[in-house]
N, C-alpha and C positions, 0 to 999 in steps of 0.2 A: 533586215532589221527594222527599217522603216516600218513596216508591211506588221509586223510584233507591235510596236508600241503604239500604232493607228487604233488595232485590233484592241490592245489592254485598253485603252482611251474609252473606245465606244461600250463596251463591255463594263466596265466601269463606271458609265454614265447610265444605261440602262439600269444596271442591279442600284444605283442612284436614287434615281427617281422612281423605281418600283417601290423602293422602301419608303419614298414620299409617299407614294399613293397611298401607301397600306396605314402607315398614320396618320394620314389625311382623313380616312374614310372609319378609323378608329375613331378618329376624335368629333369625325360628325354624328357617327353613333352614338358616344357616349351624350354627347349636347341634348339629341331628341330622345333617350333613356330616362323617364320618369321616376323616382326614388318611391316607394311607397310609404306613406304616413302611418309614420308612427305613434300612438296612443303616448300621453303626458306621461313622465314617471310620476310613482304617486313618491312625495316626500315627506318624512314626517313633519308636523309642525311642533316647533320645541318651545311655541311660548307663547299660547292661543289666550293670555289674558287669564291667567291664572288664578281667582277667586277664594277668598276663605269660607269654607265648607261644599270645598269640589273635589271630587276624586281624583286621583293624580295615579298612574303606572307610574312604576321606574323603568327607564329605559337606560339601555348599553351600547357604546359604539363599539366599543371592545369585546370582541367574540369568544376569547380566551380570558380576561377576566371578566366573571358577570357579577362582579359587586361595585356598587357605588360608595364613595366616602360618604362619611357622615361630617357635616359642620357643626361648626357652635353656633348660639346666636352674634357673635362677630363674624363669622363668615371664616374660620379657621378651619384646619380639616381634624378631625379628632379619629384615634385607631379605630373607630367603630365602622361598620360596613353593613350596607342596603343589599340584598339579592334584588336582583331581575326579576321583572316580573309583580314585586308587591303590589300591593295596590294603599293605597293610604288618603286618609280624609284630612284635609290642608286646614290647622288649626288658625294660620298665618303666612302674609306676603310680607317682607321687609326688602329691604336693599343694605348688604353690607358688605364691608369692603370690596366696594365696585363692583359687586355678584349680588345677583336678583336669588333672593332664596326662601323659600318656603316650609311651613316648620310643619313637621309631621308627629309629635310627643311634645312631651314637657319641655324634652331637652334638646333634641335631634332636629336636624335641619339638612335640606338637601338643595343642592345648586339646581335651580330651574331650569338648566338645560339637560338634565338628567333627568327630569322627568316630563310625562302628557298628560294631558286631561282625556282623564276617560271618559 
């Protein structure tokens, strides 16, 4: 019986320390494994100084809806809707309520982060 649990002991400290090794030698590999460089995402810029008499895209973050509200010159959102894509010559910049927005008609205004300068 002695002779049994000597035996489990030594056995047990072997399969021990083999499994140290093996992480040991894991983890020195991963240290000297170089990641390869990655190129910048490109992001869009959503507010490159936006000027009166600049072309302006409308852009969507939402994939499923591609129309943008339309504002009022307060800065409200009114039932009318922009498609993706337009392109539109910026009549004016204002700031109204707390939103940066840009008027694209007489009437119609759209929130500066919905649109880029083309």
């Amino acid at each position: 019986m002695l002779v049994s649990k000597n035996l489990v002991k030594v056995v047990s400290i072997a399969v021990a320390s083999m499994s140290l090794m093996g992480v040991g030698a894991s983890v020195s590999q991963a240290a000297s494994f170089t990641a390869p460089k990655l190129g910048v995402a490109e992001t869009m810029p959503t507010d490159p100084a936006i000027k009166k008499g600049d072309k302006i895209f409308v852009t969507v973050k939402d994939t499923k809806n591609q129309k943008v509200n339309v504002l009022d010159a307060q800065g409200h959102k009114t039932s009318q809707k922009v498609s993706m894509g337009s392109i539109y010559t910026v009549k004016d910049v204002k700031k109204a309520a707390g939103k940066k927005i840009v008027k694209i008609n007489k009437s119609q205004w759209l929130n500066i982060k919905d649109v880029v300068k083309d």
